[in-house]
Structure formats: C-alpha cells, structure tokens
C-alpha positions in Angstrom: 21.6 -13.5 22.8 21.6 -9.8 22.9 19.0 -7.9 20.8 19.4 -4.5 19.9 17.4 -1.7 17.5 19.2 0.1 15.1 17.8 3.4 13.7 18.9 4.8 10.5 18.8 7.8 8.3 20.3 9.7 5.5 19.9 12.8 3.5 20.8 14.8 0.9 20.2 18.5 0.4 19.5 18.8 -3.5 19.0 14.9 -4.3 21.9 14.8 -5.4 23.3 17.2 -3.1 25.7 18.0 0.1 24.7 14.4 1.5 25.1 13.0 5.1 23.5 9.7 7.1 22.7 9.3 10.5 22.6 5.9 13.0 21.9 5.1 16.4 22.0 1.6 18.1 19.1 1.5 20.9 18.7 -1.4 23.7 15.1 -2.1 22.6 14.0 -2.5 26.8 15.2 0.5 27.9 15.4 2.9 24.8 19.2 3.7 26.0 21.5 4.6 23.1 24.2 2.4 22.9 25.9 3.6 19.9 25.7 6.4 17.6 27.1 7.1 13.5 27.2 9.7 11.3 29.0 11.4 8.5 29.3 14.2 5.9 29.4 12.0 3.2 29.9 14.7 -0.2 27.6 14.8 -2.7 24.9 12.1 -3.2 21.5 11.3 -3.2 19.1 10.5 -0.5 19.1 6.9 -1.4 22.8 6.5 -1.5 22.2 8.3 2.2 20.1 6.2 3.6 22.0 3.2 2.2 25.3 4.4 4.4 23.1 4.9 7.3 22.4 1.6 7.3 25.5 0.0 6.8 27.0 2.3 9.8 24.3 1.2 11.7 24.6 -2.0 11.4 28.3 -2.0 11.8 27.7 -0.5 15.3 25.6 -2.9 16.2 28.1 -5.3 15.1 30.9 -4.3 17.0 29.3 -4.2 20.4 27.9 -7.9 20.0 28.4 -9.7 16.5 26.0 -12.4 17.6 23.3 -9.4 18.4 19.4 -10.1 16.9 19.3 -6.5 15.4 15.8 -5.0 14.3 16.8 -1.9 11.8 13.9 0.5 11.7 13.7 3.2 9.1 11.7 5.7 6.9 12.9 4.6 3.8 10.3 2.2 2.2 12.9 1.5 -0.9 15.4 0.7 1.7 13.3 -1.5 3.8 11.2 -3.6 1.1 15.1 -3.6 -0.9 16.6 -5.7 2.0 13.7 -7.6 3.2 13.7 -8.7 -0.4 9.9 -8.0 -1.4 11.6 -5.3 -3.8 14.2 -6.0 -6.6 17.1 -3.6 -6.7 17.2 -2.4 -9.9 19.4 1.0 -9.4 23.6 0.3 -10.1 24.1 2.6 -7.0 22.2 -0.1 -4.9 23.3 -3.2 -5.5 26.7 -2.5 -4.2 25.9 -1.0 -1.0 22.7 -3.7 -0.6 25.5 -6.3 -0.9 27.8 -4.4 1.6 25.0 -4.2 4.1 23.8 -8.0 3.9 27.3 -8.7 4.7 28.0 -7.2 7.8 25.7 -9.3 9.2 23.9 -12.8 8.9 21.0 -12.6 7.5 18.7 -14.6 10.4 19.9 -11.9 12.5 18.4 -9.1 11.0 14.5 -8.0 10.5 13.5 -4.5 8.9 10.6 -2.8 9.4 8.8 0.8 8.0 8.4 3.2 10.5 7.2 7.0 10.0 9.3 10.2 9.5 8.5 11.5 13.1 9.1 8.0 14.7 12.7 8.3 13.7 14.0 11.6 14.4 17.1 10.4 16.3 18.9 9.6 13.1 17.4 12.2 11.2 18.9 14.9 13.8 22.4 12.9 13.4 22.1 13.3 9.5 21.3 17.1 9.6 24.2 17.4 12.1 26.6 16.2 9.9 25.3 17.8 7.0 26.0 20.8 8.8 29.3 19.7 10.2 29.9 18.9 6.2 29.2 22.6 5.6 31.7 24.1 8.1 34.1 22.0 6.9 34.0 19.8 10.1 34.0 15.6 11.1 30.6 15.4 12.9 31.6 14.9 16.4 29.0 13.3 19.3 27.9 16.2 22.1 26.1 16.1 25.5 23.4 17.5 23.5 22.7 14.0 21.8 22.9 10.8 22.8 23.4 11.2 26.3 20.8 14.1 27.0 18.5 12.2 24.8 18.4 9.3 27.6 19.1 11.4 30.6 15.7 13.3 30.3 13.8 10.0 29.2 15.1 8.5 32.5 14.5 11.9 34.4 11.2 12.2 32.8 10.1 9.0 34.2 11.2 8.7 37.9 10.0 12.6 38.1 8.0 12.8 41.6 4.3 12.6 40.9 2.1 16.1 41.1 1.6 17.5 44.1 -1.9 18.9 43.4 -5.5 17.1 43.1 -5.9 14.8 39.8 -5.9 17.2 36.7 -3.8 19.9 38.2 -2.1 20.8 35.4 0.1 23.5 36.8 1.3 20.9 39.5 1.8 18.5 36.5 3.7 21.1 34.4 6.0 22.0 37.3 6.5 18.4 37.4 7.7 18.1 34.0 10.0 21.3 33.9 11.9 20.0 37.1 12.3 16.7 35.8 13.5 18.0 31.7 16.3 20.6 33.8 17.4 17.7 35.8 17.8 15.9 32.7 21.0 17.9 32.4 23.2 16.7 35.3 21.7 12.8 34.6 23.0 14.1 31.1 26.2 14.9 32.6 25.9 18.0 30.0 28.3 20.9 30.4 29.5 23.7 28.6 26.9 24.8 25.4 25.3 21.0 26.0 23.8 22.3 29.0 23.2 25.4 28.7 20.9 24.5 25.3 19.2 21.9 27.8 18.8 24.1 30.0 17.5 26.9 28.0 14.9 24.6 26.8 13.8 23.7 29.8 13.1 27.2 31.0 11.5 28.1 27.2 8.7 25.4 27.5 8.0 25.2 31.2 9.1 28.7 32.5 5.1 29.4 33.2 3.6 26.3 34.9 0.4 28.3 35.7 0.0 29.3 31.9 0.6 25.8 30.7 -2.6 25.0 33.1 -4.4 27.7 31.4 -3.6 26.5 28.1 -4.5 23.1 28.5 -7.5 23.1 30.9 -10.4 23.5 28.0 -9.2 19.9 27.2 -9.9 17.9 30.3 -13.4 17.9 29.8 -15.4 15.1 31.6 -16.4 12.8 28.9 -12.9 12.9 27.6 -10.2 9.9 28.2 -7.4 12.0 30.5 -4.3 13.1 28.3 -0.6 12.0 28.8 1.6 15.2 27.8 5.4 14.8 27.7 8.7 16.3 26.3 8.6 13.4 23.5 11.6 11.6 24.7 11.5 8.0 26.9 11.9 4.4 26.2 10.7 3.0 22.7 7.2 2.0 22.9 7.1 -0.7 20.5 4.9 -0.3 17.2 1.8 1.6 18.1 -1.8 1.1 17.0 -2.6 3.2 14.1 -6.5 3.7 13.1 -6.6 5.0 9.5 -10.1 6.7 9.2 -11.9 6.3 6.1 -14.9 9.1 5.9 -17.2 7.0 3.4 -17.4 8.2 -0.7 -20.2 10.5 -1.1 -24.0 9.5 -1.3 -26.9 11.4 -3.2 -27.4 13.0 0.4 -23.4 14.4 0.6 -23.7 16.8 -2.1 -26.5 18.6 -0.7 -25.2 18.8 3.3 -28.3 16.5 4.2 -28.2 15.3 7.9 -27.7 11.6 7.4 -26.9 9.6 10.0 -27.7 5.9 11.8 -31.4 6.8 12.0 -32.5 7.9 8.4 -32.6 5.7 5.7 -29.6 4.0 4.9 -28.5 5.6 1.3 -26.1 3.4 -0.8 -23.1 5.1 -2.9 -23.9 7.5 -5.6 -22.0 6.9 -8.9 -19.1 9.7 -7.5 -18.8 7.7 -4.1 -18.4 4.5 -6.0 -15.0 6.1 -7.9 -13.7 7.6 -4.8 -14.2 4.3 -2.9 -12.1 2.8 -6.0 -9.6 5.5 -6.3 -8.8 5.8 -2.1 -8.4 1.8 -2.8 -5.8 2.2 -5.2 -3.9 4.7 -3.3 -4.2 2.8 0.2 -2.9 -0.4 -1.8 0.3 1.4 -3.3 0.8 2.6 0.4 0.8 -1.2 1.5 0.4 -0.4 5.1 -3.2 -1.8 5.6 -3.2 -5.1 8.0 -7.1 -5.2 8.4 -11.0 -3.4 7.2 -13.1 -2.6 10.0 -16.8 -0.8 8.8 -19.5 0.9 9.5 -22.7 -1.2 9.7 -24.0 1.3 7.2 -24.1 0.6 3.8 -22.5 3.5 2.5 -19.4 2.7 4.9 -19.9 -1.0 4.0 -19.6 0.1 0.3 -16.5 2.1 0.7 -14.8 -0.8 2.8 -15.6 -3.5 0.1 -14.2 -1.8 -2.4 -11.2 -1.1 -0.6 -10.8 -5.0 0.8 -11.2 -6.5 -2.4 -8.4 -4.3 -3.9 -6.2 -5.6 -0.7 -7.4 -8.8 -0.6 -8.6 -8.6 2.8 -12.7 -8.8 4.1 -14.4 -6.4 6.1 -15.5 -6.7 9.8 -18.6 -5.2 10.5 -18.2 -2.9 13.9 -21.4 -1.7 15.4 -19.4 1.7 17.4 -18.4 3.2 14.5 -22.1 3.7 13.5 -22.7 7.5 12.8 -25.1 9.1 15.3 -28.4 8.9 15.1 -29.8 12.4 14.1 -33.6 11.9 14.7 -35.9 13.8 13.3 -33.1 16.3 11.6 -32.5 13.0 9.3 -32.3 13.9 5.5 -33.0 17.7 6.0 -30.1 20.4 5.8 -29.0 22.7 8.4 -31.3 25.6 7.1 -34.1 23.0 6.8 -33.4 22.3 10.6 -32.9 25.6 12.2 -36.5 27.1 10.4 -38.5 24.0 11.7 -36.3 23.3 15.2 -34.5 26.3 16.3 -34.4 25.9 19.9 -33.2 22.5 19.8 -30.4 23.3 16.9 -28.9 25.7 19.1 -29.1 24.0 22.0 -27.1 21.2 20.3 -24.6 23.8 19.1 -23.8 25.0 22.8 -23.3 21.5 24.4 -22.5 18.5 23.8 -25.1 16.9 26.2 -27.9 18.0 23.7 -29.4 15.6 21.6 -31.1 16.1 17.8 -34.8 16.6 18.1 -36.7 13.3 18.6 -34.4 10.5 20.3 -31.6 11.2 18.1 -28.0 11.0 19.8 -26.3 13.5 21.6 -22.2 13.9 20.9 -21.4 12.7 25.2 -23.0 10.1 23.9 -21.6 9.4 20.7 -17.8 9.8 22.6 -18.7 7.5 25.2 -19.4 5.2 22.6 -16.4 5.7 20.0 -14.3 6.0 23.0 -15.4 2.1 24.1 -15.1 0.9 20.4 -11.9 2.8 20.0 -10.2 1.0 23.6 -11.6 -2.7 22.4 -10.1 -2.0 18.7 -6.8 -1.0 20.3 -6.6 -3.9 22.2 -7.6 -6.6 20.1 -4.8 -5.0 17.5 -1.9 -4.0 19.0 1.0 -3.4 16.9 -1.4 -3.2 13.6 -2.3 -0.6 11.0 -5.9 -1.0 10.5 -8.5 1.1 8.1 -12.0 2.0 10.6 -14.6 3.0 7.5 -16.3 5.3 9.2 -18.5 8.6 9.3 -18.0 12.0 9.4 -18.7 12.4 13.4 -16.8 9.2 14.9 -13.4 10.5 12.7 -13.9 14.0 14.3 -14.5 12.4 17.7 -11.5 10.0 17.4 -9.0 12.9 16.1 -10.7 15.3 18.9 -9.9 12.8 21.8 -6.4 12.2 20.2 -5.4 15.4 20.1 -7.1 16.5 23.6 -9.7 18.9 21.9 -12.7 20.4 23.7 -15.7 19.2 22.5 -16.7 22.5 20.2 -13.5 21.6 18.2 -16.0 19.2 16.7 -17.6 21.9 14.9 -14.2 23.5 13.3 -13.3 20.2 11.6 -14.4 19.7 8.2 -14.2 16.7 6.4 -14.5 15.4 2.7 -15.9 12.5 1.1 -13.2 9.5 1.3 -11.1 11.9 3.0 -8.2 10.3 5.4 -7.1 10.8 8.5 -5.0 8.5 10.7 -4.1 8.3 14.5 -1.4 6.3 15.7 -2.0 5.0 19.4 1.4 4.5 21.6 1.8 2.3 24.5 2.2 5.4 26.8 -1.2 6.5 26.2 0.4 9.3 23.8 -1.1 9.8 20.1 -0.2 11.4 16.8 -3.3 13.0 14.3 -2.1 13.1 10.6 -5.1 14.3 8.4 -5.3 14.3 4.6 -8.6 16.2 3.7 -8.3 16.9 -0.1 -10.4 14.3 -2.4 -10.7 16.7 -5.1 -8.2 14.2 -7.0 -10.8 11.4 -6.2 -13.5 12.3 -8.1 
C-alpha cells in the first residue's frame, strides 16, 4: 500500500485578509515531492486557509494512489486536534470544509500530527507564493525554483564527495557544500530565473569557503560533540527528539545570585518558586506537547517537576546527569563574596573551561562531558518524543551551547530566569534547533 506525507498550509494577510493555502505530497522515504497545490483563494481567514490546504492536499494525495496511507502534517493545532477529533468544531466556517476534508478520504487511511512552523516551510512558501500571485493578479503556477530544486539539492547535498582536508577542515567542508548546492541546479533541471536564483544563492552563502572556516572554527572545541551544518534541505527525518528545559522556580538562594549548586545544601522552593512551578504547569498543559518529566535529583528541580507532572498527569523520573555542578567551596556565597575570598581561582574559572570552583567542585569540561552522556542516553531511549528535563541553570546553557555549536565562553553570555524555558529539538541527521523563552516576569 503506498504511503505518502502530505504537508499543508494556509494564510491570510489581515485574518481576514488577501488569503492563500499551500500543499505538497512527500514520499515519506526519500523526502521527494510528489505533488504540489496552491491557490490565491480571496479574502479569508487563516483558518479557512489552512482548511483548503488540507483538502488540496489531500486531494493530491488522492489522485496519485486513492488507496495511499497518507500522514497530513501541519502547524495548525485547531486544524489537527479538529480532524483527529480530540477537538469539537464549533466555528460554521468549519464544519463544512471538516466534512469536505473527511471525505476525500477514508478515515483509516489518514493520521494527523502537530508539527512546528519551521518544520513546515514547504507549504508555507507555496501559500506566500500564491498570495503573491493573488496580488499581481496571477494563478500561482509551479517553477524550477520549488519543487524540483527543493529535491535536486537534497539529493546533491547528500551524494556530494566527502572533504578533501583532515577531519574538521571546515573550508574543505564548505567547498564541499557550495559545489554540491550549485549542482543542485542541473539535478534541478532549473533554467531561466529558476537557475539563476539557485545559483545566485549558491555563490551568496558559499562564495568564501576560507571565511566560512573562519567563522565557524571557535565552535569545534574538543569537549564539544562535532556539528552537522547544511543548506536545510534533504529527506524528512522523521519526528525529532525535543528536550524542553525547565530552569527550576526560584529558591531563597535565587534572589540574591547565591552560588548553589549539587554540593551546597539542597534548598527547597521559596513561596515565589512554588507559583512559578504552578503557573509554567499550567502553561505547559494548555500547550499539550509534554510526553514525559525527567528531573533533577535536587529538590528544588524535584519540586518544579512535581508540580508540573501532577498537572499533566504524568510522574517524574529522577536523572542523576542533569545534576547542577558542584560548586565547592563557592556554595551559597555570591560572586563578589567569591572573588574577595578566591580571586585567583574565580578568574581562572572565567578563562577556561578546564578550571574547576575552589575545593573539589566541578569544572564546566566536566559538567559537558557529563550532560553530553545524559543528553545521548535521553535521546535514545526517546526517540520521536517531546520530553520536559527539569533542570539547572548550567546543564540548559550546556545543552543550548552544544546545540547551537557555541564555544564554551558563550556559557557566560546566557542568562537565564527562574522557570524560564528553553527547548531543543534533536533531528535524526544530527542537526538541532534552540528556541528560548527567557521572560517569567508573568510567573510570578
């Protein structure tokens, strides 16, 4: 039985406004396009959109095999929860095209699923296109520049001849990449404007191999996992593994910019913590994206997790790796505190990353080595999954640093509130994307 993935979009600039939708059919093994919609559809609103973009989607998929298993991903959570049923459809401009989309197909043959904005920009390019063609007064009409460039540099990108230089040469790597994205064109079969916009590209972004070496050599530090860079097209990946990071609610230490870490002595939540713990619980269970709690063995993380789980009704799974470091004898003292009674030792933690607090205390190679092993035994044991780590304030700036290929001093330009949020979505090609949400003022 053939098995396809349909991607759909719509939008509508005003809500209601000049509106337009976007599909594409994708073989789910290869990541090929197989089909592409869209259309200028007048004025509308976004949810009238994104309700054509599926029907057309699903109508393509249908018409190259009407016994097809189809998996429709979008970034519409109305959409999805509406025809997966968990949602009623209340609206009057709904329910019609709801009942138009069920039809096209059976319903055992469909499965939806949320995925984010950036994950499906495909259709949201073919939207924009026709909103445009809608504008000019034009039908939206396919180009080189779409579908068939799309694929061509995803299978150019991957049989593109390994670097010539040592391991990390990341001129040889760049080259590598620009040769492969400009050949993209003819596997393309591109002409006229098509190509020349491919091609153009290709020499914007990779015209300076030796400068894209410069750029990126202060992140292939030696404690670091190496870092997969690419153009952002290929295959579909599948669902990745995203860690949403949960700094803990504050403690009577937080306030005050105390050192606390796995060495000092364990403080609990302080009244404030306890309502941000409850009020980041609320707002992670409207989200309804949370799968599993992973915490902290420290009580303030264990605190914060609870609160969260029992709102989800899920329990929490103690992890050891995600302890915060051990600060040694710094525990419980402030900065100021610290550099008056150990200033040799404070700066040589501030200039690398092998130095360790004064007293046994933990050193940030460490620490990495550490999250790094907890992070690769998470991502393995939940593939696929969106799970909350309840954490501290140095493993969430480790994990974001390693995810976006930081050096190790980036550490000390991240900043990060009590029951702030970040999140990191891990991808199958060893690619990742960092989304940070660092303003709690709301949560206290």
């Amino acid at each position: 039985m053939p098995q396809f993935v349909v991607e759909a979009d719509g939008g509508s600039r005003g809500n209601p406004g000049p509106a337009g939708y976007g599909a594409v059919v994708l073989d789910p093994a290869t990541g090929e396009t197989l089909a592409e919609r869209a259309e200028y559809i007048g004025v509308a609103t976004n949810n009238v959109a994104e309700y054509k973009g599926l029907i057309a989607g699903l109508a393509a998929a249908r018409d190259l095999a009407s016994d097809a298993q189809v998996l429709v991903r979008m970034d519409s959570k109305l959409v999805v929860e509406q025809m997966s049923g968990r949602w009623k459809i209340k609206h009057p401009d709904m329910k019609p095209l709801a009942a138009e989309a069920a039809r096209i197909l059976p319903r055992a043959q469909v499965t939806y699923e949320w995925i984010p904005r950036e994950r499906n920009k495909h259709a949201d390019r073919l939207a924009n296109e026709a909103m445009d063609a809608g504008k000019r007064g034009e039908q939206w009409e396919p180009s080189a520049s779409t579908a068939a460039l799309d694929h061509g540099a995803a299978r150019a990108l991957a049989t593109a001849p390994a670097p010539s230089g040592p391991p990390g040469d990341a001129a040889a790597g760049a080259a590598a990449v620009r040769s492969a994205l400009a050949a993209a064109v003819g596997a393309a079969g591109a002409s006229g404007a098509g190509a020349a916009a491919a091609q153009e590209l290709a020499d914007t972004l990779f015209a300076d191999a030796g400068a894209l070496a410069d750029a990126i050599e202060p992140c292939l530090d030696s404690e670091a996992p190496a870092v997969t860079t690419g153009a952002g097209w290929g295959p579909d990946m599948g669902a990745p593994a995203t860690f949403v990071l949960l700094r803990h609610g504050e403690t009577a230490l937080t306030p005050q910019k105390r050192f606390s870490g796995s060495g000092g002595s364990d403080p609990e939540l302080s009244p404030a913590g306890r309502r941000q713990a409850a009020a980041v619980a609320e707002a992670l269970a409207a989200r309804g994206t949370i799968q599993t709690v992973i915490s902290s063995p420290l009580r303030r993380c264990r605190e914060t997790a609870q609160a969260v789980a029992v709102r989800l009704g899920l329990t929490v799974t103690v992890e050891e790796g995600l302890r915060e470091v051990d600060f040694g004898a710094w525990e419980g003292l402030t900065f100021a505190e610290v550099q008056e009674r150990f200033p040799e030792d404070l700066q040589a933690w501030l200039d690398s990353p092998k130095a360790a607090p004064t007293g046994g205390g933990e050193s940030f190679m460490a620490a990495t080595r550490r999250i790094s092993a907890t992070r690769d035994r998470l991502l393995a044991a939940h593939a696929g999954r969106t799970v909350l780590l309840v954490t501290h304030v140095t493993p969430v700036k480790i994990l974001v640093r390693l995810a976006l290929g930081a050096p190790p001093e980036a550490l000390f330009r991240m900043e990060l509130s009590a029951a702030s949020l970040s999140a990191v979505a891990y991808y199958a090609d060893g690619n990742a994307s960092v989304r940070l949400l660092n303003d709690t003022s709301h949560l206290r």
